[in-house]
C-alpha angles and dihedrals in degrees: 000000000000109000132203128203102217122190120205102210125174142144103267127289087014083122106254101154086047088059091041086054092049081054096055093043098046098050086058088249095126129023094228135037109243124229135212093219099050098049093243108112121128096215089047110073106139122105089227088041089061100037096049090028105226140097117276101166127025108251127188130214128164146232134189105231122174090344092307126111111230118197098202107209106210113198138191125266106201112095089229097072087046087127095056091051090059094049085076102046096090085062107055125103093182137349152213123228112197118198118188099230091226095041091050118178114354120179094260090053090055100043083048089058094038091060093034080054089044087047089044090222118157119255140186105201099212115203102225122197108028095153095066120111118257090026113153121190105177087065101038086050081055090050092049099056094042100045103026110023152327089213092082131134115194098217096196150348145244129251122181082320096312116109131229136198118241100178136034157123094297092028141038134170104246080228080064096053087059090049092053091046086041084064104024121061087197105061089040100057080052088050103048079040092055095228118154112270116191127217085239094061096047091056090049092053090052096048080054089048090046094054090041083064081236101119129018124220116214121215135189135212150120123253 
């Protein structure tokens, strides 16, 4: 069985052991879904974790997905345990970098993405907390490519609160296909040649890209 060493990585109170809950759930690893608030969480152990409800220490728990087994690293937020964030980093194998949608970018968000860019290991950015009141999306996708990066692909979009896909393996934007030939020769060379390029190969060149820590796709959710 292949196994990842993935890192959940976020600004505090963006709701990083929340998404690492939903994981766990989801994957069928635990039969509820374990709240902050409530003291529950799996990551959180700690006595002080539960009573101040955030991350001191990274913590690591699994899940089986698709065959694969998946350690999920789960770091602290608070800028005070930094150290121990970067502890982790020479184990990933890929993160998650969560953003509060109302929060937005916050500097430890930045320095996080400048040393998983340093690193090159691949990274999703998930957009947390889209159902809050006075989110605004517009704005917080200009701060992420100015102040993150440029090398972005807006997976999806949001709908009254409900979220779309906008790319993948049966469609894909055709402002999505320039950005693919903007960050792949070879699909450029197929496009400028006219050859038929399916949506299918364009997703798989930008799950390459995306391993490659070339391109980073951008999720939404609330957890």
């Amino acid at each position: 069985m292949n196994i990842i060493n993935l890192g959940i990585l976020a600004h505090i109170d963006a709701g990083k052991t929340s998404v690492t809950e939903n994981l766990l759930f989801a994957s069928g690893a635990t039969e509820k879904c374990g709240r902050v608030d409530n003291g529950d969480t799996i990551t959180d152990s700690m006595d002080i974790e539960k009573r101040r409800g955030i991350t001191v220490r990274a913590s690591t728990t699994s899940i089986i997905w698709n065959g694969v087994k998946c350690n999920i690293i789960d770091t602290p937020g608070h800028m005070d345990f930094i150290a121990e964030v970067e502890r982790t980093f020479k184990m990933l194998d890929g993160a998650v970098l969560i953003l509060s949608a109302k929060e937005g970018i916050q500097a430890q968000t930045k320095l996080l993405f400048s040393t998983l860019q340093k690193l090159q290991i691949p990274t999703i950015i998930f957009i947390n907390k889209i159902d809050r009141a006075g989110v605004n999306l517009e704005r917080l996708y200009m701060d992420i490519k100015t102040n993150l990066s440029q090398d972005v692909l807006f997976m999806q979009t949001v709908v009254d609160g409900s979220v779309y896909p906008v790319c993948s393996q049966t469609y894909i934007k055709e402002e999505y296909k320039e950005f693919v030939c903007n960050h792949d020769d070879d699909i450029l060379e197929r496009y400028l040649a006219d050859s038929e390029i399916s949506p299918a190969d364009y997703w798989n060149t930008i799950i390459a890209l995306v391993a490659k820590a070339k391109v980073y796709p951008v999720l939404h959710g609330s957890a």
